[in-house]
C-alpha positions as CSV (number, residue, x, y, z in Angstrom):
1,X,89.1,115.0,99.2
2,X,93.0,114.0,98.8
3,X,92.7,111.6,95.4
4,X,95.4,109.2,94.2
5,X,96.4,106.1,91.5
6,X,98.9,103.2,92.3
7,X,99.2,99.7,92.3
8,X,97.2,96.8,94.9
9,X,100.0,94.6,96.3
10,X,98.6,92.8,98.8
11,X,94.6,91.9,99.1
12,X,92.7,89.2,101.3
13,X,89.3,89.1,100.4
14,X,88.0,87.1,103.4
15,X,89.4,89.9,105.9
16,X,88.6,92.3,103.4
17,X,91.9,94.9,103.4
18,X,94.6,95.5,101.4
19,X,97.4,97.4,100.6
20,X,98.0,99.9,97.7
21,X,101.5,100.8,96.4
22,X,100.5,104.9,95.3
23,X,102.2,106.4,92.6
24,X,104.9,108.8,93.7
25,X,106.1,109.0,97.0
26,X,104.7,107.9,100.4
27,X,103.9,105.1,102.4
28,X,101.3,102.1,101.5
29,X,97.7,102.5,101.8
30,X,95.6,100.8,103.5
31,X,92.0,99.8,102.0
32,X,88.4,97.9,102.5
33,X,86.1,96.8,99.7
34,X,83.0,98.9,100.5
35,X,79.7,96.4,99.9
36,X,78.7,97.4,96.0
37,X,82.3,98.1,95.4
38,X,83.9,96.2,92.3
39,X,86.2,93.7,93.5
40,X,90.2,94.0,93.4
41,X,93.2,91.7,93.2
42,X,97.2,92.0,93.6
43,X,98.0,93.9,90.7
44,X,95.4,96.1,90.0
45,X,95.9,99.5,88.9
46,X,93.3,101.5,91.3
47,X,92.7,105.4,92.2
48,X,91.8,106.0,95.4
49,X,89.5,108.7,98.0
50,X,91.6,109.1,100.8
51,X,89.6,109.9,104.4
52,X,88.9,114.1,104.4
53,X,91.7,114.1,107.3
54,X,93.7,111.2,106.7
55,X,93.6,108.7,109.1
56,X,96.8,106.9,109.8
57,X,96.7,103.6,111.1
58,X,99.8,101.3,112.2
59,X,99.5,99.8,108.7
60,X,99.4,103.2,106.6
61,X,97.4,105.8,105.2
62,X,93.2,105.0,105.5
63,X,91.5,105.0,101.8
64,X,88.1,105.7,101.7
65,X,87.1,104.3,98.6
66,X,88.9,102.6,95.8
67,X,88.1,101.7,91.9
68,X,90.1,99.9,89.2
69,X,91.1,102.4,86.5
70,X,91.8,101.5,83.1
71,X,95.6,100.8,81.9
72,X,98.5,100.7,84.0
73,X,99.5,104.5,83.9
74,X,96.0,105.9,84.0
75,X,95.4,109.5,83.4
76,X,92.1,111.7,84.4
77,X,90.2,110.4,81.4
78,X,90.7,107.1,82.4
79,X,89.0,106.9,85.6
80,X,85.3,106.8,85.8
81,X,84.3,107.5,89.2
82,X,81.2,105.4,91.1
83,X,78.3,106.7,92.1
């Protein structure tokens, strides 16, 4: 699965979606908080599953899951992924 880090600049938790500024190139992407999920809020630094065949919606790019990482520049040791 495509795997990726940036920045949550837009979030409304009572419609549940958001939008995450990735690091790099390329256009927003375009998130849920899956139930079980730790919450998120404008600013975050988060890594991010995107769908296996990314799905691209009006808003953007489709992210399957998403997690805060530690830091603002995270590298691989870093992120802990969920179970």
């Amino acid at each position: 699965m495509e795997e990726g880090r940036g920045r949550v600049v837009f979030y409304d938790p009572k419609a549940n979606y958001g939008f995450i500024d990735p690091d790099g190139e390329g256009g927003d992407v375009v998130f849920s908080i899956r139930p079980g999920d730790e919450p998120v809020q404008v600013g975050d630094y988060v890594h991010f599953e995107l769908a296996p065949k990314p799905q691209v919606t009006q808003m953007g790019t489709q992210a399957l899951r998403v997690w805060k990482t530690a830091g603002t520049a995270a590298s691989a040791a870093d992120i802990t992924v969920p179970s």
